[in-house]
FIVEX-159061 format. One line per field, with one value per atom (N, C-alpha, C): residue number from 1; residue in one letter; atom name; x, y, z. Coordinates in steps of 0.2 Angstrom, whole numbers. Layout:
# FIVEX-159061
lummi	(NUM_...)
kedren	(A_...)
kepa	(CA_...)
u	(X_...)
v	(Y_...)
w	(Z_...)
END
This chain:
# FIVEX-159061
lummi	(1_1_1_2_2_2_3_3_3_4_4_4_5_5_5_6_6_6_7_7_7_8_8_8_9_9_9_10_10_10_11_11_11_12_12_12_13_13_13_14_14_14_15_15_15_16_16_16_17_17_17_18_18_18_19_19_19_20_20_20_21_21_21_22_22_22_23_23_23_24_24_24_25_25_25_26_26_26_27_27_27_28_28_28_29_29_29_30_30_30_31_31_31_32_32_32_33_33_33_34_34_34_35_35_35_36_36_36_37_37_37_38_38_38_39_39_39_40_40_40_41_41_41_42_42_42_43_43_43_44_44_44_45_45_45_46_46_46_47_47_47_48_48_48_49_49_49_50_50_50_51_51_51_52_52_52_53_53_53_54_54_54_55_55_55_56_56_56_57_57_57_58_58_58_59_59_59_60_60_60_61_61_61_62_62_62_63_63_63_64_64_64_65_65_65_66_66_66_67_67_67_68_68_68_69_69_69_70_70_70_71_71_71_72_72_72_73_73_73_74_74_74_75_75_75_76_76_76_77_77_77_78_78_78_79_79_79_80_80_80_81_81_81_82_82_82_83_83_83_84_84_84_85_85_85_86_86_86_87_87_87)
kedren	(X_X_X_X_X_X_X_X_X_X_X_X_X_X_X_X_X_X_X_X_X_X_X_X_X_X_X_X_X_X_X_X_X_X_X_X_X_X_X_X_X_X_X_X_X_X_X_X_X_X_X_X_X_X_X_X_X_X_X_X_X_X_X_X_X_X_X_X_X_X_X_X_X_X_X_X_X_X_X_X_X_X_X_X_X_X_X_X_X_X_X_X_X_X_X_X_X_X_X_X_X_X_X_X_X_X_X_X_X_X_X_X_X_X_X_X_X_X_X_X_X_X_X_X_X_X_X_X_X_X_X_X_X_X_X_X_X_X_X_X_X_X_X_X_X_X_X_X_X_X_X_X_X_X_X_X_X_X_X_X_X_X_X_X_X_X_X_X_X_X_X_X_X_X_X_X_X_X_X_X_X_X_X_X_X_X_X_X_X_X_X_X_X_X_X_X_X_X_X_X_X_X_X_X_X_X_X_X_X_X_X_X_X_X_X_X_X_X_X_X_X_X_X_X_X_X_X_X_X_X_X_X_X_X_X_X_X_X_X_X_X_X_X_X_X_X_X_X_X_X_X_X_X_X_X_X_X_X_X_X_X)
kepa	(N_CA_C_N_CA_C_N_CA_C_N_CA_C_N_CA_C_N_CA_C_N_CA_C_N_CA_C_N_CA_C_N_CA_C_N_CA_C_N_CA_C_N_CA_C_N_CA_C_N_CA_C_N_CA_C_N_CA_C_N_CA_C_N_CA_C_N_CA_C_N_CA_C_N_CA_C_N_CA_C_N_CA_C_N_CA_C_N_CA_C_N_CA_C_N_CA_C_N_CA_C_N_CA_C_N_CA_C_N_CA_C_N_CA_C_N_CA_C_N_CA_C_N_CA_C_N_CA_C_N_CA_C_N_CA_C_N_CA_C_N_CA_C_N_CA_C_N_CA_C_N_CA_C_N_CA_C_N_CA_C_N_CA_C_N_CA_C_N_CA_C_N_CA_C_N_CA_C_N_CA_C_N_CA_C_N_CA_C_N_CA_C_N_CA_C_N_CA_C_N_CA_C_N_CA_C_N_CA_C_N_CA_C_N_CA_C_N_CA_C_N_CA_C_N_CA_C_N_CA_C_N_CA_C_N_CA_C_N_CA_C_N_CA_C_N_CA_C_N_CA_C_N_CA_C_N_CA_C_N_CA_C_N_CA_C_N_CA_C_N_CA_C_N_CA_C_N_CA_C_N_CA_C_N_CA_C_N_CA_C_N_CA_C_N_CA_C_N_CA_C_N_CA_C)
u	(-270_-277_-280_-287_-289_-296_-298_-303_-307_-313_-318_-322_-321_-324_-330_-336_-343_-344_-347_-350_-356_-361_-365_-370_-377_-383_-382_-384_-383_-383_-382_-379_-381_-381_-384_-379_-380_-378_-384_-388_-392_-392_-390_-392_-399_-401_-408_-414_-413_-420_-418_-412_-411_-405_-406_-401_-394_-389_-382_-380_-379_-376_-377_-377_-380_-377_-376_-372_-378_-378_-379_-374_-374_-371_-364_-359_-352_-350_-347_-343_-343_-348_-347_-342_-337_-332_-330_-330_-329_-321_-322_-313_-312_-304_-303_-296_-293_-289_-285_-279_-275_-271_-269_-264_-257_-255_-249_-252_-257_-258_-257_-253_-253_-256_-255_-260_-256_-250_-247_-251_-254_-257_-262_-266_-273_-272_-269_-265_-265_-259_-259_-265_-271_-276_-281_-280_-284_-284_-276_-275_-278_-278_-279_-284_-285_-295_-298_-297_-299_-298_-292_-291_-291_-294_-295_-301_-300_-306_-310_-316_-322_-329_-327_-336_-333_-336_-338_-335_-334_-332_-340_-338_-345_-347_-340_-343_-343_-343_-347_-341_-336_-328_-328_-326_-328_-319_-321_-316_-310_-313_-311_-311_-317_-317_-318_-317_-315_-318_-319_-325_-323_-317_-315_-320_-317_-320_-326_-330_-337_-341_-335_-339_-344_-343_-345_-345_-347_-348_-343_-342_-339_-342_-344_-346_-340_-339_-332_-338_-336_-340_-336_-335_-327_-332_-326_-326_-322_-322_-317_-315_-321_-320_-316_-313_-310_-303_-301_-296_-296_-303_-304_-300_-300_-295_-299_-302_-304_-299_-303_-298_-302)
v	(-349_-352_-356_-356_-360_-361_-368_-371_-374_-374_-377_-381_-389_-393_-397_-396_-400_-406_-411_-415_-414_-416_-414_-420_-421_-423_-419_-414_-408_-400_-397_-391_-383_-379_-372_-367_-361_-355_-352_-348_-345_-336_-331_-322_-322_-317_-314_-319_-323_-328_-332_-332_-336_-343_-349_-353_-352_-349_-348_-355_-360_-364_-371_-376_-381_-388_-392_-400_-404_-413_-417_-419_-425_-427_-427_-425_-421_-417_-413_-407_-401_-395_-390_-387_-381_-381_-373_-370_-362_-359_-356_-356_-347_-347_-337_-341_-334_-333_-326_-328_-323_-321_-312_-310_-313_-320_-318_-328_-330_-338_-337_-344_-345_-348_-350_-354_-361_-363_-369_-370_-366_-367_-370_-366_-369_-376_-377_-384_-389_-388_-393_-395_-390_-389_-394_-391_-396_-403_-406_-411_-416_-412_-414_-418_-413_-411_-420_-420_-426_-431_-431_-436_-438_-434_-436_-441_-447_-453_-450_-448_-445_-449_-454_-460_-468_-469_-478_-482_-487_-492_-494_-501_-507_-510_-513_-515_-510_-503_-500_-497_-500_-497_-490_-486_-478_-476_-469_-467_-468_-474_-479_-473_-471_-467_-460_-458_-450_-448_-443_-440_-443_-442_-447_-454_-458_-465_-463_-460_-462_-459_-453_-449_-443_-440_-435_-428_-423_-418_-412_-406_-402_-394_-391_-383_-381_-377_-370_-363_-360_-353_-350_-343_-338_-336_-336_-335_-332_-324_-319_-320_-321_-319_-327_-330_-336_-332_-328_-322_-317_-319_-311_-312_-303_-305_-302_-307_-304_-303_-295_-291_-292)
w	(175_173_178_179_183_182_183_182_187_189_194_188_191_186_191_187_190_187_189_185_185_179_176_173_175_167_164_163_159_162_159_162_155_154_151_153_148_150_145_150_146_148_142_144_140_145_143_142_144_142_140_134_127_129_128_128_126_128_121_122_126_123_130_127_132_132_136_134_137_137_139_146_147_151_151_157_155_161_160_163_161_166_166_168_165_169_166_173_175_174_169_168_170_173_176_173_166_163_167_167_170_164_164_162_159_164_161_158_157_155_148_147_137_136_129_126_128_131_133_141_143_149_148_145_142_140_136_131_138_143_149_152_153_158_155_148_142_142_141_144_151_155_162_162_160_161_156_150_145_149_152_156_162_166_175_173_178_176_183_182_185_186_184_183_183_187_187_179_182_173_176_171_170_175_179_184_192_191_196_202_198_200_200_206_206_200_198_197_192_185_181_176_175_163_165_157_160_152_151_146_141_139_131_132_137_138_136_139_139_136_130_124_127_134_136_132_135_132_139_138_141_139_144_143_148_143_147_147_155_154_157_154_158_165_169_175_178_176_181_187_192_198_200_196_200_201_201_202_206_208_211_219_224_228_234_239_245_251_252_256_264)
END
C-alpha cells in the first residue's frame, strides 16, 4: 500500500462536472492498493498518517500538530497508477 500525501486549503474530486466529494483544510491523499495489502496495512498507514505533525503550533514552530491536533479533514482518492511499472 502506498500513499502520496498533499497538503491542502481544500481540495475536490469531481466526475462529469459533479462534485463527489470535497474537504476544507487538511490532506489530500492518493492511495495505490496492492494485491497482496491487508487491512493491517491500511490500519499502520492509517496510523501514520493522524500522526505525522505537518503544520506549525501557535508560536510559528514548523512541524509541531498533525491533523488530529488541529481537527483537520482528509480526502483519500484511489490511485492505481502509484503501482504502475515503467519500462
Amino acid at each position: 500500500m502506498r500513499f502520496v500525501i498533499q497538503r491542502v486549503l481544500s481540495s475536490s474530486v469531481t466526475v462529469d462536472n459533479k462534485i463527489i466529494s470535497s474537504i476544507n483544510k487538511g490532506v489530500c491523499v492518493l492511495v495505490g492498493i496492492n494485491r497482496e495489502d491487508t487491512i493491517k496495512d491500511g490500519e499502520r498507514l492509517l496510523s501514520k498518517l493522524l500522526g505525522m505533525r505537518l503544520w506549525s503550533d501557535a508560536e510559528g514552530k514548523p512541524w509541531k500538530r498533525s491533523l488530529v491536533d488541529n481537527q483537520f479533514e482528509i480526502l483519500f482518492v484511489s490511485q492505481f497508477t502509484l503501482y504502475a511499472r515503467m519500462k
